[in-house]
CHARMM internal coordinates of N, CA and C (Angstrom, degrees):
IC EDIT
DIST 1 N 1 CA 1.4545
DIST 1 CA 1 C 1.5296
ANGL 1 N 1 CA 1 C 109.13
DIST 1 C 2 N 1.3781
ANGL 1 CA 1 C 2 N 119.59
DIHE 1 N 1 CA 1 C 2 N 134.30
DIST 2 N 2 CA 1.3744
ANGL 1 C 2 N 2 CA 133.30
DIHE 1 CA 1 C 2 N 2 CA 169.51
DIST 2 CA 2 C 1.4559
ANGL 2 N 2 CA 2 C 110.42
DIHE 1 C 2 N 2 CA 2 C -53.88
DIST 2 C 3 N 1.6205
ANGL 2 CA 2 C 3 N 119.24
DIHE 2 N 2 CA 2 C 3 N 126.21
DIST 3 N 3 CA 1.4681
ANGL 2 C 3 N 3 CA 118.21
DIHE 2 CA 2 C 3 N 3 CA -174.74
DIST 3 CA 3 C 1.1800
ANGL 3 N 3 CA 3 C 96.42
DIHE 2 C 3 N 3 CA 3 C -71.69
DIST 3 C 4 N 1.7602
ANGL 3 CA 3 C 4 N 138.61
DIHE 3 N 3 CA 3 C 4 N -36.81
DIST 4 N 4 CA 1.3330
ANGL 3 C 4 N 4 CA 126.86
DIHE 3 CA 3 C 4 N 4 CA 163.52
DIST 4 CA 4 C 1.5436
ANGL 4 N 4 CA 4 C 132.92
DIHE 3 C 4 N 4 CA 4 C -110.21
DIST 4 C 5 N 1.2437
ANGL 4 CA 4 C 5 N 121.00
DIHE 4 N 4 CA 4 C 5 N 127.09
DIST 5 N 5 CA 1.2610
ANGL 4 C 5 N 5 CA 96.43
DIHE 4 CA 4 C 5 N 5 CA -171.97
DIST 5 CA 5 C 1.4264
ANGL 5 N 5 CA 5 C 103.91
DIHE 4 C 5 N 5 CA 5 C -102.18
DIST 5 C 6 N 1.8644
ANGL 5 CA 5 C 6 N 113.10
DIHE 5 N 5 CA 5 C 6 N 158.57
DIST 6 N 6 CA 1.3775
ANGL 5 C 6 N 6 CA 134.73
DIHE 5 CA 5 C 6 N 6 CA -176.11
DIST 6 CA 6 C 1.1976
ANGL 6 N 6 CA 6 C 115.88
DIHE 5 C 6 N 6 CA 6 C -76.85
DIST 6 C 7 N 1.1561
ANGL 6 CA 6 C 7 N 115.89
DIHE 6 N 6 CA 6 C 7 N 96.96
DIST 7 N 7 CA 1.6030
ANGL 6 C 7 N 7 CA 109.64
DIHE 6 CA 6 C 7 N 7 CA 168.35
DIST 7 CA 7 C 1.7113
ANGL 7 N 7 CA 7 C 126.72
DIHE 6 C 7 N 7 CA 7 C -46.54
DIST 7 C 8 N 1.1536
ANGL 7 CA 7 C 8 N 104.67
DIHE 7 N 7 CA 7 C 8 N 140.17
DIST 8 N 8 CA 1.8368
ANGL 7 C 8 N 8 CA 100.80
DIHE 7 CA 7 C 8 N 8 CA 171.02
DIST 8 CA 8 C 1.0248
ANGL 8 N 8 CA 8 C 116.36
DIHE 7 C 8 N 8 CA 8 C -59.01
DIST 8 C 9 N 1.3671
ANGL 8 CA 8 C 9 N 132.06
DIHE 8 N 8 CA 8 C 9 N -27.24
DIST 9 N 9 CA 1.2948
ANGL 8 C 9 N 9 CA 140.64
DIHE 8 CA 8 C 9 N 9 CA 150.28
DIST 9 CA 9 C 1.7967
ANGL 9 N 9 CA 9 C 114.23
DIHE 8 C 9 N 9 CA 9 C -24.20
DIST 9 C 10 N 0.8704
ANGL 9 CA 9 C 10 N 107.89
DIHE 9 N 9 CA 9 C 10 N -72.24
DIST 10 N 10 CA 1.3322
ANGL 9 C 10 N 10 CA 127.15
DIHE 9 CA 9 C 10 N 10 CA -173.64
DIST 10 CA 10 C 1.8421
ANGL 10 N 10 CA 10 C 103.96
DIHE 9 C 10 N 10 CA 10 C -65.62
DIST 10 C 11 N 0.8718
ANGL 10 CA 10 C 11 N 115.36
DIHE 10 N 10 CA 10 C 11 N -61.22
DIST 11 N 11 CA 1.4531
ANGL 10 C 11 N 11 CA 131.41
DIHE 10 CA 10 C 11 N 11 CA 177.73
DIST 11 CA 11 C 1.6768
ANGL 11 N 11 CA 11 C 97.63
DIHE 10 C 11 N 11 CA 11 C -28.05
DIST 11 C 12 N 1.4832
ANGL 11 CA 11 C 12 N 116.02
DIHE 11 N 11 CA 11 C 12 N -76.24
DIST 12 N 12 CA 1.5288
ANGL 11 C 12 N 12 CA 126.44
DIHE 11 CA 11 C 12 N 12 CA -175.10
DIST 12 CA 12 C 1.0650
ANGL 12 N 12 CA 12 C 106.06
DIHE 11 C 12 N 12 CA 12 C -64.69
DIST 12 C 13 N 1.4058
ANGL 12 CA 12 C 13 N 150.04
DIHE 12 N 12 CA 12 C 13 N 12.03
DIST 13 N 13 CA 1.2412
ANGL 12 C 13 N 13 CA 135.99
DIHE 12 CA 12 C 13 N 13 CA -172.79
DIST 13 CA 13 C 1.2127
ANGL 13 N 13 CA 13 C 91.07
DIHE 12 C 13 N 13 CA 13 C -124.99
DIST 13 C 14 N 1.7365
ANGL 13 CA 13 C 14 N 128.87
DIHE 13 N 13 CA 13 C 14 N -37.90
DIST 14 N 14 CA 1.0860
ANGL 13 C 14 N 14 CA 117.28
DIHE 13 CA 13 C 14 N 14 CA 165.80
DIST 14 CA 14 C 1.8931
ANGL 14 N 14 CA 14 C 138.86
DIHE 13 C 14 N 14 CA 14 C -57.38
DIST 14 C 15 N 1.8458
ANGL 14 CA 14 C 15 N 83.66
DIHE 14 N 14 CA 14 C 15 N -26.03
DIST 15 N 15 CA 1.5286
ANGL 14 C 15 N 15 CA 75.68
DIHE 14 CA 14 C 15 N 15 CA 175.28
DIST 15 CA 15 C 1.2207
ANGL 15 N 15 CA 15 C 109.80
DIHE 14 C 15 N 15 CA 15 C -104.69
DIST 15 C 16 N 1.2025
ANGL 15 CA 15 C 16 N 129.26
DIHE 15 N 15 CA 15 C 16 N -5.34
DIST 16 N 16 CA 1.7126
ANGL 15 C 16 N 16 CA 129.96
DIHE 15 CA 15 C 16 N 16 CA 139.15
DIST 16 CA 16 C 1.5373
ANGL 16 N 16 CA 16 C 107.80
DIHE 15 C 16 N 16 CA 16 C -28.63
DIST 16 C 17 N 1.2010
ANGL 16 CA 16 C 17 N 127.06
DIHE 16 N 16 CA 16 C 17 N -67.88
DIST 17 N 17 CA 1.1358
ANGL 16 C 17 N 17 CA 132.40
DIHE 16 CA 16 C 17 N 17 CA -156.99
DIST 17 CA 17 C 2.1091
ANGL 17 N 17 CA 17 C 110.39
DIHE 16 C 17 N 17 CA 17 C -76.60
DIST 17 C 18 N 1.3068
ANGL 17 CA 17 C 18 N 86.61
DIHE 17 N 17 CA 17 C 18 N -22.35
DIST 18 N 18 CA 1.5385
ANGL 17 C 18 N 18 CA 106.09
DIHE 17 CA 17 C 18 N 18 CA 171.55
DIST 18 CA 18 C 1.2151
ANGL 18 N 18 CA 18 C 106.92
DIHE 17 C 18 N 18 CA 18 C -63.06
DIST 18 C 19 N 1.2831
ANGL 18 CA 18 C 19 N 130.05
DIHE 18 N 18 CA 18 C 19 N -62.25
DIST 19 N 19 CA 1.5196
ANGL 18 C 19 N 19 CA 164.78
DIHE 18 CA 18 C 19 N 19 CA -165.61
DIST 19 CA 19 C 1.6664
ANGL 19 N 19 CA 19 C 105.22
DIHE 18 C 19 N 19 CA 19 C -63.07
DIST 19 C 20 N 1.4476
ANGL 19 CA 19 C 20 N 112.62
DIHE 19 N 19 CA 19 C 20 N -47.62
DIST 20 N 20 CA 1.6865
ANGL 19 C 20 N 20 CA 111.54
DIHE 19 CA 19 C 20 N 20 CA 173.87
DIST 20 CA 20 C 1.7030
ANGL 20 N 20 CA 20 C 100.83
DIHE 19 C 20 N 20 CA 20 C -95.04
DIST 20 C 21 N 1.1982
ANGL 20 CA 20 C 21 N 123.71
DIHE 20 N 20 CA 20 C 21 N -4.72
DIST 21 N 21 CA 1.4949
ANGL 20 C 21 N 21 CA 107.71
DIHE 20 CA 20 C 21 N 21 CA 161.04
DIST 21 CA 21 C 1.5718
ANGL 21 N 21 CA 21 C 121.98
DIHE 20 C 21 N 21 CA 21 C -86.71
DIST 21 C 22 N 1.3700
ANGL 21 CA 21 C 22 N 99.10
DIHE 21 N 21 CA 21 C 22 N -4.81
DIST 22 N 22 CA 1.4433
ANGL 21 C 22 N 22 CA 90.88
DIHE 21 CA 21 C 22 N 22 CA 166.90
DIST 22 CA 22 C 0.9458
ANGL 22 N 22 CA 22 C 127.45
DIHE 21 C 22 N 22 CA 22 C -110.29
DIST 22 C 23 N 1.6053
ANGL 22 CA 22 C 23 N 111.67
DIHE 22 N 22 CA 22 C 23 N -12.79
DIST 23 N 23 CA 1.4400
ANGL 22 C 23 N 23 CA 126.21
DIHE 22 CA 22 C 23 N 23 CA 170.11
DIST 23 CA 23 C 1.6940
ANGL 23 N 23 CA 23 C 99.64
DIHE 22 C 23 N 23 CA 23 C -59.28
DIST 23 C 24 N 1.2010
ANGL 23 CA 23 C 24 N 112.90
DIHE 23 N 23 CA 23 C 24 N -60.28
DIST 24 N 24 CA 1.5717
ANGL 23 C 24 N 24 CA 124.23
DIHE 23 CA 23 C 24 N 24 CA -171.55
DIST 24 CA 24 C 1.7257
ANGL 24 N 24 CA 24 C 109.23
DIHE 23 C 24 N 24 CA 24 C -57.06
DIST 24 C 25 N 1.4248
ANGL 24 CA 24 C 25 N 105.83
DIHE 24 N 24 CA 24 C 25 N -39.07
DIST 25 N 25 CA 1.7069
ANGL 24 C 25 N 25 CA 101.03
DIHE 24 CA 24 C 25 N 25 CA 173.93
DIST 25 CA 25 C 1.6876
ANGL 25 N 25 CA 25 C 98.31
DIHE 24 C 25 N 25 CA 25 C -57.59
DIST 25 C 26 N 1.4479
ANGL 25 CA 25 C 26 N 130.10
DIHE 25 N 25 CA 25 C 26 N -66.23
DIST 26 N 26 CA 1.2890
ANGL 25 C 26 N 26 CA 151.53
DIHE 25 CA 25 C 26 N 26 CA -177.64
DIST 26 CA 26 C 1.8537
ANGL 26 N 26 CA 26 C 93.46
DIHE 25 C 26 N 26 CA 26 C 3.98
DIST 26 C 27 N 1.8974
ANGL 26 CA 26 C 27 N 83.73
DIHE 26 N 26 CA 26 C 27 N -79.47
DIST 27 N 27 CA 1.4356
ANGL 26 C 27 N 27 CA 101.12
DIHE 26 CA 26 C 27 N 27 CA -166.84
DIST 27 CA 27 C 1.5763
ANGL 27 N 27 CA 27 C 119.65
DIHE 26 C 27 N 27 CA 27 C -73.89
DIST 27 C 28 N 1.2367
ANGL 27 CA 27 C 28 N 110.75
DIHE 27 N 27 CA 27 C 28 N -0.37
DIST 28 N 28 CA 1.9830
ANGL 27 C 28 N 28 CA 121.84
DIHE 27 CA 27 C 28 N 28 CA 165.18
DIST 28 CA 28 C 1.3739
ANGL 28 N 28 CA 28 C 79.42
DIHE 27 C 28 N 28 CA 28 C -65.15
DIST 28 C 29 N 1.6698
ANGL 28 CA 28 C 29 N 123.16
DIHE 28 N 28 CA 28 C 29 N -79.79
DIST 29 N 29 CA 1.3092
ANGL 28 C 29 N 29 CA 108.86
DIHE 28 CA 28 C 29 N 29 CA -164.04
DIST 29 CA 29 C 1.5633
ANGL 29 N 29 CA 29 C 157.16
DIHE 28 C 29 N 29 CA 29 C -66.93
DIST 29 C 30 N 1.0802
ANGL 29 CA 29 C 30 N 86.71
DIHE 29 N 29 CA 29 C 30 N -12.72
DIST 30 N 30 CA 1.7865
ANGL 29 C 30 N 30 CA 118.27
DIHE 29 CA 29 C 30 N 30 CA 152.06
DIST 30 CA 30 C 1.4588
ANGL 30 N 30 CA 30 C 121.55
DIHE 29 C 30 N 30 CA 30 C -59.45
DIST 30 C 31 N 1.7846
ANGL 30 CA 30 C 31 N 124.46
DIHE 30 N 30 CA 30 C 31 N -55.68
DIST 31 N 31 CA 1.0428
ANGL 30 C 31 N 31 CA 123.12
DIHE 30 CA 30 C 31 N 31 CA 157.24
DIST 31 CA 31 C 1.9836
ANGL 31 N 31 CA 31 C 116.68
DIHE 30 C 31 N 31 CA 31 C -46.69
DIST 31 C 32 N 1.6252
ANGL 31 CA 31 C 32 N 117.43
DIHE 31 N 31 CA 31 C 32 N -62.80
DIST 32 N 32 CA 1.0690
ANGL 31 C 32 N 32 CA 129.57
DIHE 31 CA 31 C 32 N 32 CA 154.13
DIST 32 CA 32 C 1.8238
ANGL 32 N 32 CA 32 C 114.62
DIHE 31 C 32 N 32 CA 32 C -7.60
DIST 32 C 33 N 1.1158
ANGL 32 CA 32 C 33 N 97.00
DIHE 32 N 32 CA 32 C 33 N -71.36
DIST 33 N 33 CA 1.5026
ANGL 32 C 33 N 33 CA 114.70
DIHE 32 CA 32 C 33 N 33 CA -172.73
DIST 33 CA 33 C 1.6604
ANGL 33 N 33 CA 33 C 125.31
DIHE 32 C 33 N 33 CA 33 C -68.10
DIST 33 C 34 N 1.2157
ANGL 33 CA 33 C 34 N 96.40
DIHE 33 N 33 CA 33 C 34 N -27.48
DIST 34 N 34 CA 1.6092
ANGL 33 C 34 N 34 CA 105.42
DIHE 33 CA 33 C 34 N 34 CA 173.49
DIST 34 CA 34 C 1.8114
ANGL 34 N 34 CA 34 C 103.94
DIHE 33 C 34 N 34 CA 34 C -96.46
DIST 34 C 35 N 1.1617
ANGL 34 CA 34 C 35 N 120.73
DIHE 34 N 34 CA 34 C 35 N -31.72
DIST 35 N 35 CA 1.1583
ANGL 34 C 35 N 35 CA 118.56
DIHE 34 CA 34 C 35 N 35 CA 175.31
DIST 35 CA 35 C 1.7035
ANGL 35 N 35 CA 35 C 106.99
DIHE 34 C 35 N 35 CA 35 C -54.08
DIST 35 C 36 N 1.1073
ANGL 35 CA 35 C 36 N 113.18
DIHE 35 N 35 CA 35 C 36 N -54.33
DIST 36 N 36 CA 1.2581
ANGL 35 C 36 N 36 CA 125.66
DIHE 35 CA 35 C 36 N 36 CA 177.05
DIST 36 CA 36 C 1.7486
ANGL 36 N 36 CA 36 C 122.63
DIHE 35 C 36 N 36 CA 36 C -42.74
DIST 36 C 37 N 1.4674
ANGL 36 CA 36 C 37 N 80.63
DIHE 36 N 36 CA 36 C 37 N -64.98
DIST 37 N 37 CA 1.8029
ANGL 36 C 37 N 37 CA 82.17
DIHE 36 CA 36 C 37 N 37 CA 170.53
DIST 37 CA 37 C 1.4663
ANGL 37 N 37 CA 37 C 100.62
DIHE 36 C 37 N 37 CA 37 C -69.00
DIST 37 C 38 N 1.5815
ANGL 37 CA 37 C 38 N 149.31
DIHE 37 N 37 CA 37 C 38 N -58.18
DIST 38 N 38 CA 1.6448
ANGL 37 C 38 N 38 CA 133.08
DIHE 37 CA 37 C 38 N 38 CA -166.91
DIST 38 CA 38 C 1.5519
ANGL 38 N 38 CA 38 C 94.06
DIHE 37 C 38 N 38 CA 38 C -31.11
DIST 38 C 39 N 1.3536
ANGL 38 CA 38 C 39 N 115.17
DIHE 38 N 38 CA 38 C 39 N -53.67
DIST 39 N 39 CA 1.5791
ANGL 38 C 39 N 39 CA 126.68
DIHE 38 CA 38 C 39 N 39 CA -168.43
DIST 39 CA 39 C 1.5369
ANGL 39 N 39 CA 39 C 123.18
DIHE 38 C 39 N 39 CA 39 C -33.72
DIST 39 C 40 N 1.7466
ANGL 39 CA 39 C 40 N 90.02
DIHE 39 N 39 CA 39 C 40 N -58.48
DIST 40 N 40 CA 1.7408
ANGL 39 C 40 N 40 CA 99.75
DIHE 39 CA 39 C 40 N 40 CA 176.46
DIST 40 CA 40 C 1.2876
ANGL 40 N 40 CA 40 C 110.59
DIHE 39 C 40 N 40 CA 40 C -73.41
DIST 40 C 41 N 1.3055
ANGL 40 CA 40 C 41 N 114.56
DIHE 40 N 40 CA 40 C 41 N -41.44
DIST 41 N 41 CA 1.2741
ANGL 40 C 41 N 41 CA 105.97
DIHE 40 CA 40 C 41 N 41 CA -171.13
DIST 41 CA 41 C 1.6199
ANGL 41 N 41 CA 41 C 136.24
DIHE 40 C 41 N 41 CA 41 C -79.98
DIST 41 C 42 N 1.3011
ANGL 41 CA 41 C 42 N 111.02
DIHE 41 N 41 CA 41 C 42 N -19.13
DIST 42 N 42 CA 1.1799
ANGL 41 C 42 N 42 CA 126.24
DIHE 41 CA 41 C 42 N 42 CA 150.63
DIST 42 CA 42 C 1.4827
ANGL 42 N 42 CA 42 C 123.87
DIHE 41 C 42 N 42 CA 42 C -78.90
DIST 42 C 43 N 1.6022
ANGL 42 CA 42 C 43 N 115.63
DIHE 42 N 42 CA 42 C 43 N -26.74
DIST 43 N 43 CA 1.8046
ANGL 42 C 43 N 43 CA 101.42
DIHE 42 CA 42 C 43 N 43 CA -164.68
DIST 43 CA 43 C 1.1650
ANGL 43 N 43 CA 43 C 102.43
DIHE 42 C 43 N 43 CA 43 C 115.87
DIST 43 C 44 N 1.3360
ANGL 43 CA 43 C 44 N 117.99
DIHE 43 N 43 CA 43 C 44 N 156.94
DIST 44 N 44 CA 1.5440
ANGL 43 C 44 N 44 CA 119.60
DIHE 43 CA 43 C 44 N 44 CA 178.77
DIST 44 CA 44 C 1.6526
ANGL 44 N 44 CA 44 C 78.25
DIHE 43 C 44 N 44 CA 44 C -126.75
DIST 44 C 45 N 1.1062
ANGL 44 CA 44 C 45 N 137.07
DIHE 44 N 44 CA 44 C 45 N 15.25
DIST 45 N 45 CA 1.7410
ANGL 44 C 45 N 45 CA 130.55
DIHE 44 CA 44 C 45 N 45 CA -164.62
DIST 45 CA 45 C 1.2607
ANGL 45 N 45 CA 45 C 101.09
DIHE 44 C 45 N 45 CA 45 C -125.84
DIST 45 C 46 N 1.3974
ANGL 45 CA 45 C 46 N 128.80
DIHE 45 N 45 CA 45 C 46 N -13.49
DIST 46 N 46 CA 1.2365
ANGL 45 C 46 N 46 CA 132.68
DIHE 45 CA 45 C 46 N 46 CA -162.97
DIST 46 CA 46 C 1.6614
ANGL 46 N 46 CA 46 C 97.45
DIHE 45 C 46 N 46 CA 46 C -114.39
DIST 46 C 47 N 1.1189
ANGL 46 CA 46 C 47 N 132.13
DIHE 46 N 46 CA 46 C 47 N -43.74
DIST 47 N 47 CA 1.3302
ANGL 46 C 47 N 47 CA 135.68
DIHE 46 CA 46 C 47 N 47 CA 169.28
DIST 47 CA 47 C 1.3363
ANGL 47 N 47 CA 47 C 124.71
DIHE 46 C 47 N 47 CA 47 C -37.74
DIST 47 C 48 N 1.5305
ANGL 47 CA 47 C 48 N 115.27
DIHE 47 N 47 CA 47 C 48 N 121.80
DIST 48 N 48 CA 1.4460
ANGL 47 C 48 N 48 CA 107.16
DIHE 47 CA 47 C 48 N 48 CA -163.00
DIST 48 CA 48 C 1.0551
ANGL 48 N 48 CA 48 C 96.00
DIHE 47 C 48 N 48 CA 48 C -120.82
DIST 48 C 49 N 1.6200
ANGL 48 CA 48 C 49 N 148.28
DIHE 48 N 48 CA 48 C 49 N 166.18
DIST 49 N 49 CA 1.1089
ANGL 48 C 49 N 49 CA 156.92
DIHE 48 CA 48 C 49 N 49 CA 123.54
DIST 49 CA 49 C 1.7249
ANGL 49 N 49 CA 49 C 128.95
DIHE 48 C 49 N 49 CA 49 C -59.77
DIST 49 C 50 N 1.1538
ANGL 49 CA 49 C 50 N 111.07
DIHE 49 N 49 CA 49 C 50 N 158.96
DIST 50 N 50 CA 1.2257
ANGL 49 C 50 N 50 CA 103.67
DIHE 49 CA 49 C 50 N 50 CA -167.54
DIST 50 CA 50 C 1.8756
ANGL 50 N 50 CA 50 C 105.94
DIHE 49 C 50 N 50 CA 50 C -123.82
DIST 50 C 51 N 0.8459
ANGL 50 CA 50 C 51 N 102.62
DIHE 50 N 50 CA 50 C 51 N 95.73
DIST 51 N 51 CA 1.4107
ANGL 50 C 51 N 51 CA 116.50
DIHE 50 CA 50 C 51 N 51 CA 174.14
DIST 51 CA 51 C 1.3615
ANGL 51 N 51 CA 51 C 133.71
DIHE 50 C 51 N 51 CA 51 C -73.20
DIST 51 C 52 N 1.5161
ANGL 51 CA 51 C 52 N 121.87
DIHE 51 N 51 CA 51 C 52 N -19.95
DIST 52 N 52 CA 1.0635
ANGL 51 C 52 N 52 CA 127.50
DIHE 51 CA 51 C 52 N 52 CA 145.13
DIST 52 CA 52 C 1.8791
ANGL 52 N 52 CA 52 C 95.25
DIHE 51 C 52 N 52 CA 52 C 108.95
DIST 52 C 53 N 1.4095
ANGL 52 CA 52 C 53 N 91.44
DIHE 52 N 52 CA 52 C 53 N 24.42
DIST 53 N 53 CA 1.8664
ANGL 52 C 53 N 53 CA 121.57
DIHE 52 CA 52 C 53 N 53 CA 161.13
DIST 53 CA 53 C 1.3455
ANGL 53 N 53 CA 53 C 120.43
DIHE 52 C 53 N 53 CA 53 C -111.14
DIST 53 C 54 N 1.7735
ANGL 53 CA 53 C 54 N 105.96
DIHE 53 N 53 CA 53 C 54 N 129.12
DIST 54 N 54 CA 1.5632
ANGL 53 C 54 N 54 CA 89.35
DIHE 53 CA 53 C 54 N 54 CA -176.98
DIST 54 CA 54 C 1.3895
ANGL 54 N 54 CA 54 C 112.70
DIHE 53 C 54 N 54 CA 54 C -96.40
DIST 54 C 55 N 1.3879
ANGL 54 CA 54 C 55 N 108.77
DIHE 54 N 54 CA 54 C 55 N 137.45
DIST 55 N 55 CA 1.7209
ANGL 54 C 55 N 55 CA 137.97
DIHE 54 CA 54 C 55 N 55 CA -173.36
DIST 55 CA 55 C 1.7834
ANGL 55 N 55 CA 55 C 117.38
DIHE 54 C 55 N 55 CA 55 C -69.35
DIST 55 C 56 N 0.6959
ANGL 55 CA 55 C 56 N 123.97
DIHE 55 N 55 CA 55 C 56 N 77.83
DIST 56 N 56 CA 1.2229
ANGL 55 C 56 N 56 CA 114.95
DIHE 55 CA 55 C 56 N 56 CA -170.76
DIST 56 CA 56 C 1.3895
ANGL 56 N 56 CA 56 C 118.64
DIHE 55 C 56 N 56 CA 56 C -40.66
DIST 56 C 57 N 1.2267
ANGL 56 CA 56 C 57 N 124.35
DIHE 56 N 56 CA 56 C 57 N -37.96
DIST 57 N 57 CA 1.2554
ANGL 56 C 57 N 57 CA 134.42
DIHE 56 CA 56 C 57 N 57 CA 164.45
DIST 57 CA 57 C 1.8186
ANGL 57 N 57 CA 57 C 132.97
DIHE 56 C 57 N 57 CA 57 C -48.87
DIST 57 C 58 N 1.3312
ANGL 57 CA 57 C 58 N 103.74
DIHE 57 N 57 CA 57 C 58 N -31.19
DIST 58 N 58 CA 1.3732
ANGL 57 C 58 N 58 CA 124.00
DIHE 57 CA 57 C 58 N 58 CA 147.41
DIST 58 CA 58 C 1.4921
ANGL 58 N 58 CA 58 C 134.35
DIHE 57 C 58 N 58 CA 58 C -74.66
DIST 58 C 59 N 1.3477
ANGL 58 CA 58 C 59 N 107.22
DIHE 58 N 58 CA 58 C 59 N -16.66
DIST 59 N 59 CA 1.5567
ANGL 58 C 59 N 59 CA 101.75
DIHE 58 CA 58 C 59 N 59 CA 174.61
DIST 59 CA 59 C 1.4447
ANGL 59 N 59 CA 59 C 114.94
DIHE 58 C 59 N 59 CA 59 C -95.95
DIST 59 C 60 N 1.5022
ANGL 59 CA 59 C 60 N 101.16
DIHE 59 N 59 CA 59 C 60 N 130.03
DIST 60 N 60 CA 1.4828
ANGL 59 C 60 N 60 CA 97.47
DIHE 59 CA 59 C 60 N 60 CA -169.15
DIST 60 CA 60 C 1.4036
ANGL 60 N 60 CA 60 C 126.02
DIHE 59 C 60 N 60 CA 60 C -64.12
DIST 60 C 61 N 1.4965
ANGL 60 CA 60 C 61 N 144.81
DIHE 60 N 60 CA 60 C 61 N 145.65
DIST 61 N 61 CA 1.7503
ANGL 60 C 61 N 61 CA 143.83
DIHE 60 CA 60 C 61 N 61 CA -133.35
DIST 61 CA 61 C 1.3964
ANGL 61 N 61 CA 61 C 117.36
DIHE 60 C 61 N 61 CA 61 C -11.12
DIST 61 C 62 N 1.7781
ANGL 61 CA 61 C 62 N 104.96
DIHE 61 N 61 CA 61 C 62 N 48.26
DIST 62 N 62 CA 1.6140
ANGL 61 C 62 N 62 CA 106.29
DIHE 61 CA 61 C 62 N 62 CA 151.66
DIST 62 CA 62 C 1.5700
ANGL 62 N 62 CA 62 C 104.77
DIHE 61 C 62 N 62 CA 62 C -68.78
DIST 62 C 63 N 1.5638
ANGL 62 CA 62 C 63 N 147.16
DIHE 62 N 62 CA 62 C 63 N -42.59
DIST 63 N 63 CA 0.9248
ANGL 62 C 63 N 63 CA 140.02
DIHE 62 CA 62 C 63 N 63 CA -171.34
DIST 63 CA 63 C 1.1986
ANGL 63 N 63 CA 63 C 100.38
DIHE 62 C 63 N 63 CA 63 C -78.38
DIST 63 C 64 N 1.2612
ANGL 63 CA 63 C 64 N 165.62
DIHE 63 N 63 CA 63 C 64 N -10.59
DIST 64 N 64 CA 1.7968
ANGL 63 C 64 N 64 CA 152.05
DIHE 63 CA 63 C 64 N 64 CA -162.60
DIST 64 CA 64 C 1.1734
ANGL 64 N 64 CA 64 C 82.85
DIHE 63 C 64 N 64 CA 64 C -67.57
DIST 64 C 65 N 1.3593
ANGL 64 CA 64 C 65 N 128.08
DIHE 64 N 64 CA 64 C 65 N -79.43
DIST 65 N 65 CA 1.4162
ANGL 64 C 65 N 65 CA 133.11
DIHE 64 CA 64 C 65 N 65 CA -141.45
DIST 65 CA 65 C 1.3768
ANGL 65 N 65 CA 65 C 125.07
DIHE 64 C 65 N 65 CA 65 C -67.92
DIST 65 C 66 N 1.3556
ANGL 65 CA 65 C 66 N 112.26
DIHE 65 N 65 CA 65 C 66 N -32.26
DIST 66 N 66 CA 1.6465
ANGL 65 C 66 N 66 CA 111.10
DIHE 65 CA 65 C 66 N 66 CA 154.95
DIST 66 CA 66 C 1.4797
ANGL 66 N 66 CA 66 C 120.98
DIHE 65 C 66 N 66 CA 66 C -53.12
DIST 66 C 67 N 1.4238
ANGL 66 CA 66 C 67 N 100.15
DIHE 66 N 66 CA 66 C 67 N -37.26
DIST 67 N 67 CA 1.7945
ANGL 66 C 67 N 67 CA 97.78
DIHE 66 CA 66 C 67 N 67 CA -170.52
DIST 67 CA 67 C 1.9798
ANGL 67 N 67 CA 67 C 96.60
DIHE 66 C 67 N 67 CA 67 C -80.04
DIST 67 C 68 N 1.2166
ANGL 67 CA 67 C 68 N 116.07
DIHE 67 N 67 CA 67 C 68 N -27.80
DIST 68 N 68 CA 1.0688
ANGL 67 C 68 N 68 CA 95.59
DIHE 67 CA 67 C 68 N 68 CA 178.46
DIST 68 CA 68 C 1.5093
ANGL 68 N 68 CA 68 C 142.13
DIHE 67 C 68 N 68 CA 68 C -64.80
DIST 68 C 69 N 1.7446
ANGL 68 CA 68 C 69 N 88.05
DIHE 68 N 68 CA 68 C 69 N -27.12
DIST 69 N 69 CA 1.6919
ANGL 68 C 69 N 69 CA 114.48
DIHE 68 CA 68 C 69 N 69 CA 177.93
DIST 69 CA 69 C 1.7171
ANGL 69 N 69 CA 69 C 107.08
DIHE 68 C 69 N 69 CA 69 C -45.72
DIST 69 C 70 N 2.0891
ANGL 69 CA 69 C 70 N 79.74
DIHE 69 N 69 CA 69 C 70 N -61.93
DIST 70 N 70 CA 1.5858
ANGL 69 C 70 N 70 CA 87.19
DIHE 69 CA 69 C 70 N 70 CA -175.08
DIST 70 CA 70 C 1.4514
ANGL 70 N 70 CA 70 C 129.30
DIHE 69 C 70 N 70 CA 70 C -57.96
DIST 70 C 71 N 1.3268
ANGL 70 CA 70 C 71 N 116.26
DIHE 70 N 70 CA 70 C 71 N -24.20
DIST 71 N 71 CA 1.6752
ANGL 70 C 71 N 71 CA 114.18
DIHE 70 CA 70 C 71 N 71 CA 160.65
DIST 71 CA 71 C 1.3165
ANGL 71 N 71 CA 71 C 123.58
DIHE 70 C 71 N 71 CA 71 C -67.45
DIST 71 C 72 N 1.3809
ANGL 71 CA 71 C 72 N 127.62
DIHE 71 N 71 CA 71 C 72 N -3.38
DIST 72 N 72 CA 1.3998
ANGL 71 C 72 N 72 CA 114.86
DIHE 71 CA 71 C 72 N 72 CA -179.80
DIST 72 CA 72 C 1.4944
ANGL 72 N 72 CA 72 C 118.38
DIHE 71 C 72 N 72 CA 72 C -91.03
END
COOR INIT
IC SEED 1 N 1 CA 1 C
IC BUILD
């Protein structure tokens, strides 16, 4: 005989709790998984961060006009 016994109480809450840990792993790996592909499919070289500096390279025909200077 078990020195304690498990209430049913306990039982359903445990596999409740079973049940949203795998739901919750699920969506770690879903995030995981799409991160991955943005990754390949964009580049890991092309990905920029945003630092809260403006990029010249991101603003749209901030560069025309320098290159144009320099051709004249």
């Amino acid at each position: 005989m078990a020195l304690k016994v498990e209430h049913e109480l306990h039982r359903r809450r445990r596999g409740r709790n079973v049940g949203l840990g795998l739901v919750l792993g699920g969506f770690v790996l879903l995030v995981l998984a799409l991160t991955v592909v943005k990754v390949r499919r964009v580049g890991f070289a092309s990905l920029q961060g945003y630092d809260h500096v403006v990029q010249p390279t991101l603003v749209p025909g901030a560069m025309a006009p320098a290159s144009e200077e320099a051709g004249r």
